[in-house]
N, C-alpha and C positions, 0 to 999 in steps of 0.2 A: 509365446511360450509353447514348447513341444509339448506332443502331447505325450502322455506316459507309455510305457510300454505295453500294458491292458488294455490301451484305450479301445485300442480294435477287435477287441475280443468277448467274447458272450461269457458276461460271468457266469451264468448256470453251466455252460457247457464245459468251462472250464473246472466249476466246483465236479461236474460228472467226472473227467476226466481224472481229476486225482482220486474219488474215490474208483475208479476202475484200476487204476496205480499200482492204489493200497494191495490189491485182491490177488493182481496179475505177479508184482513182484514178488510176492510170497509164494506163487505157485511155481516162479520162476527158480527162486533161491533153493528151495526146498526138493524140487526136482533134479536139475542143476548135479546138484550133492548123489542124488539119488543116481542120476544117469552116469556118474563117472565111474560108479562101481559095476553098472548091469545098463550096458548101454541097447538096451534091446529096440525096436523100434515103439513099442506101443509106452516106455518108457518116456521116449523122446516127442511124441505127436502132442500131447499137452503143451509141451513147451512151446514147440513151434505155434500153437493156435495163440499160446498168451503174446506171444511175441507178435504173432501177426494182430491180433487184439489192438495194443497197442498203437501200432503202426495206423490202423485204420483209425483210431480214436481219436490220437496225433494228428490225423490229416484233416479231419471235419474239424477240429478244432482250428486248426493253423497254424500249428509249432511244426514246421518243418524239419529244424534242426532234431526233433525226438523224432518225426516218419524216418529221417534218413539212418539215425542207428539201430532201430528198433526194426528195419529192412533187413540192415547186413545181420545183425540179429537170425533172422527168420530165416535167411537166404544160408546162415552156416547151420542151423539146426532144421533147417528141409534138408540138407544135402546129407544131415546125418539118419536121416528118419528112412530116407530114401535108399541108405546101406553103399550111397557116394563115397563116405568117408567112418572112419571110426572118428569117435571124438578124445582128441588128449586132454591130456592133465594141463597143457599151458590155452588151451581153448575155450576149457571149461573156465579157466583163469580170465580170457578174457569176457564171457559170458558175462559173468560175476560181476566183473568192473561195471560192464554196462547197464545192469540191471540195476550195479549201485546207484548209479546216478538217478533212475528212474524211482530210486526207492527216496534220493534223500529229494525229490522232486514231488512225491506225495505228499513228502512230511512240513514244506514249508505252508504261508498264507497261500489261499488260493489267489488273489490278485494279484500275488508276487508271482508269479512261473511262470508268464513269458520273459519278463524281464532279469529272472534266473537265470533262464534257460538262454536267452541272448547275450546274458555275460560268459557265457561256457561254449561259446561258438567253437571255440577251438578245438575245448577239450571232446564235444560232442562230433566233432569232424573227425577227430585223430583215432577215437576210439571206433567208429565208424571204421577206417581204414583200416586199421589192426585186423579191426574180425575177418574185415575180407580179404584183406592179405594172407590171412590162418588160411582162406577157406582156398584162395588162388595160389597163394607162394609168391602171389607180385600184388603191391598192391593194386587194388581198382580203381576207375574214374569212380567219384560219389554220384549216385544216382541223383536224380531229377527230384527237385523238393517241391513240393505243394506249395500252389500261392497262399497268401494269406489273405486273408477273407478283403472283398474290396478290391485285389489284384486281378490281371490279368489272366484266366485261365490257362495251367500249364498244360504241357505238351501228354500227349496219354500215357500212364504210367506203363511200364511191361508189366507182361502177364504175372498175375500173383496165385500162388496155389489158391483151390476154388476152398476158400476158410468161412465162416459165418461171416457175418459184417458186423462191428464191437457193438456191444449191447449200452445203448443209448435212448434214455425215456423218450416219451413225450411229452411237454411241457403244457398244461392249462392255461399258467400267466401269460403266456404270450399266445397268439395265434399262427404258430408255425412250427415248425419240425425239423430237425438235423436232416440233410439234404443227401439224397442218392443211401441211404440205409435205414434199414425197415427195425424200429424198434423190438428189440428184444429183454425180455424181463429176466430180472440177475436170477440166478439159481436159488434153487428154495430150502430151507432148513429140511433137513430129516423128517419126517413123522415123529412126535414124541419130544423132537430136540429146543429147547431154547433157542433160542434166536440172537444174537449178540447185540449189545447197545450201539451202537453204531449207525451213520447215517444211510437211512435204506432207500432203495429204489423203487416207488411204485409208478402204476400208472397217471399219476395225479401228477408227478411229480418229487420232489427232492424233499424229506422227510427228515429232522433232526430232533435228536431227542436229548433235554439235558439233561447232565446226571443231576443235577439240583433238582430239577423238576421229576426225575425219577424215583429221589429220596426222597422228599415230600410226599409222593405218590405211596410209598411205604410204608410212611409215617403212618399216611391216611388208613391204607391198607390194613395195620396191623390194631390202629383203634378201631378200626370197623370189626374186625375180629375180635377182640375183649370184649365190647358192647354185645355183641352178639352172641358170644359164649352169657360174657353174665347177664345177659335174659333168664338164661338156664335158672338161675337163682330165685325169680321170681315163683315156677310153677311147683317147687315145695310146699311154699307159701298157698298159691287156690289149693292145692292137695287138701293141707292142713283147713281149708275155711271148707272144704267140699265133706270131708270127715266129720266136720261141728256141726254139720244140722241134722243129721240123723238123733245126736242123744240132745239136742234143741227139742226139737219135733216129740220124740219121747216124753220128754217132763212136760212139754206143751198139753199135748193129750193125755195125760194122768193126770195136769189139771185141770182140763177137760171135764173129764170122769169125773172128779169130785165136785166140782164146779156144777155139775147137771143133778145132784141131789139138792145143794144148797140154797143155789144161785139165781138169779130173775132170769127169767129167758133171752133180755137183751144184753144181758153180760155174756150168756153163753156165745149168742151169736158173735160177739164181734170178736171174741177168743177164736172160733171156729175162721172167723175171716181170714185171723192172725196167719192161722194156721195154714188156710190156703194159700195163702199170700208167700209162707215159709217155705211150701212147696213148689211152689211157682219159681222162686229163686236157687231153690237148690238143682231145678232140671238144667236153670240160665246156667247157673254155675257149672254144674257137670258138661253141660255142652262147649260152652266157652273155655272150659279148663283143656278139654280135645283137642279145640280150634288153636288154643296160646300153644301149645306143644306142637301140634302140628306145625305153624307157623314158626316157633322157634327153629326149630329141626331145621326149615328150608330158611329161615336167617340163616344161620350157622353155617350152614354149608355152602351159598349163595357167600359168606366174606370168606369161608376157607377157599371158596376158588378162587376168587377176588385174591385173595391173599397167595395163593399159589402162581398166582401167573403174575402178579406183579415178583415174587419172587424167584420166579421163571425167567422175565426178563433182564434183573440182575447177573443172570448167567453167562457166562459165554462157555466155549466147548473149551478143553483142556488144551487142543489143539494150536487154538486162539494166542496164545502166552509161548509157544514151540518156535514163531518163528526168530530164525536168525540160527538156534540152537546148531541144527545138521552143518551148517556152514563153518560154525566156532570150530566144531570137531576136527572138521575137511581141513580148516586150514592148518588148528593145528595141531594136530597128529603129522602134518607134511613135515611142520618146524622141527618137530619133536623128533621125525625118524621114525614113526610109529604107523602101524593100520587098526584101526578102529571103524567098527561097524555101530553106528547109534541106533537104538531100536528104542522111537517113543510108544507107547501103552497107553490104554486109553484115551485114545484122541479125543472121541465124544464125552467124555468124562464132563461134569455139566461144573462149574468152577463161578462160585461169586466173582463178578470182575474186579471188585477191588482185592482181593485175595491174587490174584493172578497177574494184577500189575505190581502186588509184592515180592510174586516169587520169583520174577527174573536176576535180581540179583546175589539169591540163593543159590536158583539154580547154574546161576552163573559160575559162584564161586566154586560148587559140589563137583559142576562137570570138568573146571580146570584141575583142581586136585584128581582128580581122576586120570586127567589126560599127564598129568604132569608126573605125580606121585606114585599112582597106584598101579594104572597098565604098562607093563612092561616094551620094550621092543622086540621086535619079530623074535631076532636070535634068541632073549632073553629066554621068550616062550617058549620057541624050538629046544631048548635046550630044558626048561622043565615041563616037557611033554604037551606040553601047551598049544593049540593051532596058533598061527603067525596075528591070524586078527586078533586083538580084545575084542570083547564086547561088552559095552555100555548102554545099558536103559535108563532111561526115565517113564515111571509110572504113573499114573492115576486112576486110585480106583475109593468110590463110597464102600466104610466098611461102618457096620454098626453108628450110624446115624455120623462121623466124622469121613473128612476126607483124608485118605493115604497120599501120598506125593512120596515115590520110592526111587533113588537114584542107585543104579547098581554096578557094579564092574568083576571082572572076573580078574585082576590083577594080581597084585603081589597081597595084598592085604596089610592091615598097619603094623610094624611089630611091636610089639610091646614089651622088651626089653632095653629098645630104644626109647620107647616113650617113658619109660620107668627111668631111665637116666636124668632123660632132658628134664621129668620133673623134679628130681632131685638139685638138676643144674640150675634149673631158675631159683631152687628155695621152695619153692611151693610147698613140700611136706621135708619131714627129716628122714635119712637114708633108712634108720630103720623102721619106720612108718610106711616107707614107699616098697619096703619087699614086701609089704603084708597087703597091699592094696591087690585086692581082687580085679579082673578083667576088664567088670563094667566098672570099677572105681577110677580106673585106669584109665580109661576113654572118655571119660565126663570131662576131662582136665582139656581137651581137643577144643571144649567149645568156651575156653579161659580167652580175654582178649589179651590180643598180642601173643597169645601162644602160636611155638611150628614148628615141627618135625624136621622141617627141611635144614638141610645141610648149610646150605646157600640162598642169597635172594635172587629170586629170577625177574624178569617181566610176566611170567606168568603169577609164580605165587612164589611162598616162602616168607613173606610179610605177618603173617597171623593174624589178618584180619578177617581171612573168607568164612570161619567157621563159627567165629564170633558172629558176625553178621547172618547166618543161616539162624543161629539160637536167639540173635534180640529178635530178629523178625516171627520167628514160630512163637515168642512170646505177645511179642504186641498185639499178635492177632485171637491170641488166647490158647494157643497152641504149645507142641513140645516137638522135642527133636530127638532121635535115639539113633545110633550107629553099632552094628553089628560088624564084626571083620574077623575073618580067620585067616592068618598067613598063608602064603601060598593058594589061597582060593581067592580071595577078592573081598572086596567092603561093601555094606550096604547102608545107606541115610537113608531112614525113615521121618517124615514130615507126618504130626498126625496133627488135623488144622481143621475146623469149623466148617461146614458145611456152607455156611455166607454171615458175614459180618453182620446181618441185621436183624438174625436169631440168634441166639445164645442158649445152651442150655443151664442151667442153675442148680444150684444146690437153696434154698428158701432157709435161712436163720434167723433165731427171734434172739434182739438183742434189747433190756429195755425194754417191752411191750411194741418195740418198734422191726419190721422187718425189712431185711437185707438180704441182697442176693449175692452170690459169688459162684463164678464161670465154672462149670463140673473138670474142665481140665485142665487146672489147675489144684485143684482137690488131691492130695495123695491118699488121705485115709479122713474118717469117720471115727470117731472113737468114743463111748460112755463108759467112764472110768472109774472108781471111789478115789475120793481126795484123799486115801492114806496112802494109795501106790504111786504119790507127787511124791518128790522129795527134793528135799532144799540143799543145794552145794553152793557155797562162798556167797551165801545169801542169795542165789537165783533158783528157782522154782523147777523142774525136771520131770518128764516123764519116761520113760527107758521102753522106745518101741525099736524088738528088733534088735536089741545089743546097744543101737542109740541112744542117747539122752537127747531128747527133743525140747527145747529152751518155752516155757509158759507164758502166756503173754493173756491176760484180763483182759479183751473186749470193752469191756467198759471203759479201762482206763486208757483203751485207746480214743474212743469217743466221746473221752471226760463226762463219764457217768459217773454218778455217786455211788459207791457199792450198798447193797441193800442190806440187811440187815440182817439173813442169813443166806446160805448158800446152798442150794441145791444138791441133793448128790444121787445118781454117780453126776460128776463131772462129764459136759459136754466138751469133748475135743475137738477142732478139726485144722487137722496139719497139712500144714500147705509149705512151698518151697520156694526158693529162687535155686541158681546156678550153683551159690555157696551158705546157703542158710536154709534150716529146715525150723519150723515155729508152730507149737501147737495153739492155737487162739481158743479161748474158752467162751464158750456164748450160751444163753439162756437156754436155746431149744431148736432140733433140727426139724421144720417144718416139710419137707420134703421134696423132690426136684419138680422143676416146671420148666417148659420154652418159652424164652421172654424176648418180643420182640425190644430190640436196644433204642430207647429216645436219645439221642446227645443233650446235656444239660442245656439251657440258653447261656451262651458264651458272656452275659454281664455278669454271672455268679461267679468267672472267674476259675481256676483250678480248685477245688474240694478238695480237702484232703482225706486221703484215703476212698476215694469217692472215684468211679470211672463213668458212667453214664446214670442214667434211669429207664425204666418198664413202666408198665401200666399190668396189674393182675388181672385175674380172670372178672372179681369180685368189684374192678373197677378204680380199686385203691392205688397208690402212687406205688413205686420201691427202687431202692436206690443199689445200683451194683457196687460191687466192692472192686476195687484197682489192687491187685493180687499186689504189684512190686511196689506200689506208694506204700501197702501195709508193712512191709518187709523194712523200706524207709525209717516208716516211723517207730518201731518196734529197734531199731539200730540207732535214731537218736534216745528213745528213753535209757536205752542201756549205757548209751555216752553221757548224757547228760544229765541223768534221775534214776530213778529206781523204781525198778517192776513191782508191782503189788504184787503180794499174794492172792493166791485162793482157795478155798477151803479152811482157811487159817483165822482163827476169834481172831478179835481187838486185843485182847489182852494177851494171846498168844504172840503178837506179832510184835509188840510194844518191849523187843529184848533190849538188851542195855549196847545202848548206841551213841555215835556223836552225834550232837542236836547241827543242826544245818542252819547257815544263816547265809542270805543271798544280800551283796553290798553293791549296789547302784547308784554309780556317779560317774558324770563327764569326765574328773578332774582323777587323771594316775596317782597324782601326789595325795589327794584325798583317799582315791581308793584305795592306796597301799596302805596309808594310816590306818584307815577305819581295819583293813584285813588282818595287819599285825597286832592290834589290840585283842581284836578277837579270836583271834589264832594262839595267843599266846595262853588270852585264858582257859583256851581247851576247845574251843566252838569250831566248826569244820565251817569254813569259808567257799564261799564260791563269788567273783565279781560280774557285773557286765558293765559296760559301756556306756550305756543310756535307757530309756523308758523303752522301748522297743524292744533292746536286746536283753532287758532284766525281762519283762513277756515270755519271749520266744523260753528263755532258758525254765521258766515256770509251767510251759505248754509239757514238760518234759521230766523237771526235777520235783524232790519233795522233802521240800525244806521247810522250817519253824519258823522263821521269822526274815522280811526284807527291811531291809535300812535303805533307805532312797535319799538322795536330793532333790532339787523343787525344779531347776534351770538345768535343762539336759536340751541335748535336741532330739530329732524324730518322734518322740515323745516325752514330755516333763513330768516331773513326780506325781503331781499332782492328778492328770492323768490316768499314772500309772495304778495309783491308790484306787482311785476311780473303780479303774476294769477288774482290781482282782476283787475291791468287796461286788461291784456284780457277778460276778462267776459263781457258781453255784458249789464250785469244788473247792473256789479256795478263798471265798468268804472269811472261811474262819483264821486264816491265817495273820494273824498277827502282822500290822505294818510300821517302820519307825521313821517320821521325817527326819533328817538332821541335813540344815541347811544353815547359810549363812543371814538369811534374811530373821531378822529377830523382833521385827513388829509385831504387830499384835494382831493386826489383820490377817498379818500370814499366817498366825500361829492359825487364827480361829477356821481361815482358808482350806489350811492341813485340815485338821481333825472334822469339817465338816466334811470333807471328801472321803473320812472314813478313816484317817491313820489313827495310831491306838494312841501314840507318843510325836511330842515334835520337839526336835532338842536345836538350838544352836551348833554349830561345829567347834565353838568355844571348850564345848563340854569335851575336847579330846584330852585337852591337859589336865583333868581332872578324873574323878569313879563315873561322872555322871552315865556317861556311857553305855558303861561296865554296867552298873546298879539297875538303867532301865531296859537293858537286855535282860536281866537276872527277874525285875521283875514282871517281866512277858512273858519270859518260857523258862526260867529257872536256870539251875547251872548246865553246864556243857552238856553232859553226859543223862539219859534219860535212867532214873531209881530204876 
């Protein structure tokens, strides 16, 4: 058997080699871009060093095939550095190509890349050729390629401009060294700056850090900090025991005092001992109470560092997440006809890395609408006063505790007489709805899925998915999206997004005696209201903030609480939204905001409903975050499929004249249309399910008087079903009726020891029985 294509190759030197790839391609791409517009020489000398980089890194390792394009490389950007030649636009083209290769040559396994890189023989020769035929007009012989390690020594390479030699560790594990080139250690973070997670170079050796084992590392991090804050709670507590022995000590010695007229002299003394002894403890304690503070303090601050730098190292620079960008533009702006200048902001901008590997395909979509949509062509410009380039930025910058992420352009801007069309033309609102829609009402509709402005579908955009996709993602991550534009000036997307995934800041609410958190940006408003400025329309519940009616939604009975027995007032609000729904949730008490570092639930609890992760507080106690868009969910099936509670509203207020609800659960359609016509006729509002399962779900949600089951269903049988609702705490009392085919005795006794109120035969359809044991469960249809 052959041996593989690694066989001959030093896997460390090889893992070096791609991460030096990674580093060089991105300086390469990103300049590249840069030197086509402002080809100055001090532009152009980076590039040449990465490219010469390369080539020498290629040659100690033994991929030939990369020394010899990574050469012609070098040998057309020395010649441009040098003022030999200007660089064009089809050179910079082929630059590009070659760097791609070297970019998707980072991105595979490392013990796959010589045997990549040998199945591309061709392509790595041909592109070779090109560059120096750019750089001669004819093409060249290809230069003299490096043996490969075990080969024969080749002939001496010609003179190479006098470059560093590629920066290649030294190795511990083994006892030897990368040959004919003196170690050089990769360049160093900034002062101040983070450092990216990424596999780093040290002296030691090849260093890999996983993000599993980095999470972990946070996890740890962030309970070392709660512990360490709630210390804090302790030293109230010596306060409070440090304060009790001065009026101790007091009554001690006045009875003392009285004690020394009355009392035998060995009573006095061992009171007087007491008393020593009292004093003796209260110095321990003052002193100790000093030392527990002191020490606290230097806990505390000893896990806020701890906790800072492992939060530090979740960062990477804004930078980090840019590449590819300046290249997108280059290309296409050519497609387009267009000149576009990109100016990213905030490079060092310090960016949670998983935050950063979300936003590429934002900002993906943000800069192609830009380049498509919104910056005009030279002439367009020219002609309204315009310089010939656009200009488009991308920002990052920390403002008030969140990150900005600002995509900007100076183009045409969106119009919004057009957009007031198009949403007329989908349906979306009715025409005269849409001429009263204000500016920002107007541009909310941009981040609808499947909406688009454009005229036509392109390859670039006009699909309506890119904006959609900017808005789920600002959401996921707990963030929002907002777009500013004036016609003839340009559009702006604003990203405003969390600081790093593994803090959150909170809003703290007592629901129940139990507390819940939910993500501050997501929050619209706060509100304590009196429950007489609620008002009820078509029987849902209203509060009117702002000319809106904001739809009411009990807490409780999202959590299936039992409501208590009177209600609070004013009224807690807090209204929160999705893209197309705004909901005021009603909850006991706003306890105030906090930073909570985020546990992920253990994945055996499964999805929670309404439930997105959990914290650990200061005080050391559990709390659970609240998943903004699951509540929005489930607030949209009560209203399909039950009825919103009141709030602020008695029992016997609320108790108005209605149809009584009755829920029919059977396998059998031929069944369950009978059972539904009888009841239906006598006046009783029907609703059916399927089986034990689906009679559940539709009870997690409605609020009905009374269920009629069968025993033999599947996914869940009646019997079952009887089961779970008398355990449930909320709907216990509801009335349950077996009617089944089965008419033993066992069965019957089966049913009602599980809990149902009534067990009939199905026999009983052709007769009142029915009729008469619904009537006497919950009485006639219609509630007195």
């Amino acid at each position: 058997m052959s041996p593989s294509p690694a066989a001959n190759f030093d896997p460390m030197l090889l893992d070096l080699f791609k991460v030096e790839l990674e580093n060089h391609t991105r300086v390469l791409e990103k300049g590249l871009v840069e030197a086509e517009a402002d080809r100055a020489p001090e532009r152009i000398e980076p590039l040449m060093r990465a490219a010469h980089s390369i080539k020498g890194a290629a040659r100690i390792v033994g991929l030939t095939l990369a020394v010899s394009l990574a050469h012609a490389m070098e040998d057309l950007l020395s010649a441009a550095q040098k003022g030999q030649l200007d660089l064009t636009g089809e050179q910079v083209d082929l630059l590009l190509k070659g760097n791609d290769l070297y970019a998707a040559v980072s991105r595979i396994e490392t013990a796959g890349i010589p045997g990549w890189i040998a199945e591309r023989e061709v392509e790595f020769d041909r592109m070779a050729g090109e560059i120096r035929a750019s750089l001669t007009g004819t093409p060249g012989p290809a230069p003299a390629r490096a043996a490969a390690p075990g080969a024969p020594s080749p002939p001496a390479p010609e003179k190479e401009s006098p470059v560093t030699a590629p920066a290649v560790p030294t190795r511990t594990e083994k006892a030897c060294s990368p040959p004919a080139s003196e170690p050089v250690a990769p360049a160093a973070a900034p002062p101040g700056e983070p450092r990216p997670v990424a596999p780093e170079r040290t002296e030691g050796g090849l260093v890999r850090v996983m993000t599993e084992n980095l999470d972990r590392l946070m996890g740890l991090a962030g309970e070392s900090l709660v512990q360490a804050q709630s210390v804090k709670a302790f030293y109230p507590a010596l306060l409070r025991i440090k304060k009790g022995f001065p009026p101790l000590t007091s009554a001690l010695e006045h009875l003392l005092e009285a004690l020394n007229k009355e009392t035998d002299r060995e009573t006095v003394l061992r009171l007087q001992e007491a008393l020593d002894q009292i004093e003796r403890i209260y110095h321990l304690t003052a002193d100790h109470t000093v030392d527990f503070e002191l020490s606290s303090r230097r806990l505390e601050k000893l896990a806020h560092r701890l906790y800072d730098e492992v939060v530090a190292s979740r960062m990477q620079p804004f930078s980090d997440g840019m590449h590819g960008f300046a290249r997108l533009v280059r290309d296409m702006a050519r497609e387009l006809g267009k000149k576009v200048r990109l100016e990213i902001l905030g490079e060092a901008t310090p960016v949670d890395r998983d935050i950063l590997e979300k936003l590429e395909a934002p900002l993906s979509h943000l800069i192609r609408n830009a380049l498509d949509h919104g910056l005009e062509t030279p002439e367009e410009r020219e002609r309204a006063g315009k310089p010939a380039e656009g200009r488009l930025s991308v920002e990052a910058r920390h403002v008030a505790g969140m990150l900005n992420i600002i995509v900007a352009d100076d183009g045409r801007g969106i119009p919004l007489e057009r957009l007031r069309a198009k949403v007329v033309e989908k349906g979306l609102v009715h025409p005269d709805m849409a001429a009263g829609l204000t500016k920002g009402e107007l541009l909310e509709f941009l981040f609808l899925p499947g909406f688009s402005t454009a005229g036509k579908v392109s390859e670039i955009s006009g699909r309506g998915v890119g904006l959609d996709v900017v808005f789920t993602m600002a959401q996921e991550v707990g963030g929002t999206v907002r777009v500013e534009s004036t016609e003839g000036k340009g559009t702006r997307f604003l990203l405003l997004l969390p600081l790093t995934l593994s803090v959150i800041r909170t809003l703290l609410i007592e629901i129940d005696s139990e507390t819940y958190a939910m993500p501050l940006t997501r929050i619209d408003r706060i509100l304590r209201v009196p429950h007489d400025s609620l008002h009820v329309v078509e029987d849902r519940q209203f509060y009117t903030l702002d000319g809106e009616n904001v739809g009411i939604v009990d807490a409780r009975q999202l959590f299936r609480i039992p409501n208590p027995s009177g209600s609070a007032d004013p009224c807690q609000l807090l209204i929160f939204s999705d893209r197309m729904n705004r909901f005021g949730l009603v909850v006991d008490r706003f306890l105030g905001q906090q930073e909570l570092v985020v546990r992920p639930l253990d994945p055996r609890l499964g999805k929670l409903a309404n439930i997105s992760a959990g914290a650990i507080l200061e005080d050391g106690s559990p709390v659970l975050i609240l998943d903004v868009d699951d509540l929005v969910r489930s607030i949209d099936h009560l209203i399909g499929h039950g009825r919103l509670r009141k709030v602020g509203i008695a029992k016997e207020e609320r108790a108005e004249d209605r149809t009584k609800r009755v829920l029919v659960v059977d396998d059998s359609l031929t069944v369950r249309e009978v059972e539904r016509k009888l009841l239906a006729t006598e006046g009783y509002e029907v609703s059916v399910a399927v089986d034990g399962m689906d009679g559940w779900n539709s009870l997690q949600g409605g609020a009905f008087d009374l269920v009629v089951t069968d025993v033999d269903m599947p996914r869940m049988n009646g019997i079952e079903l009887v089961r779970k609702i008398k355990a449930d705490p909320l709907l216990k009392a509801l009335p349950v009726m077996i009617v089944s085919y089965k008419d033993r005795e066992e069965d019957r006794l089966r049913g009602l020891d599980a809990g149902a109120d009534y067990y009939l035969t199905k026999s009983s359809f052709h007769d009142e029985t029915l009729l008469k044991a619904v009537r006497d469960l919950i009485g006639g249809p219609r509630t007195p």
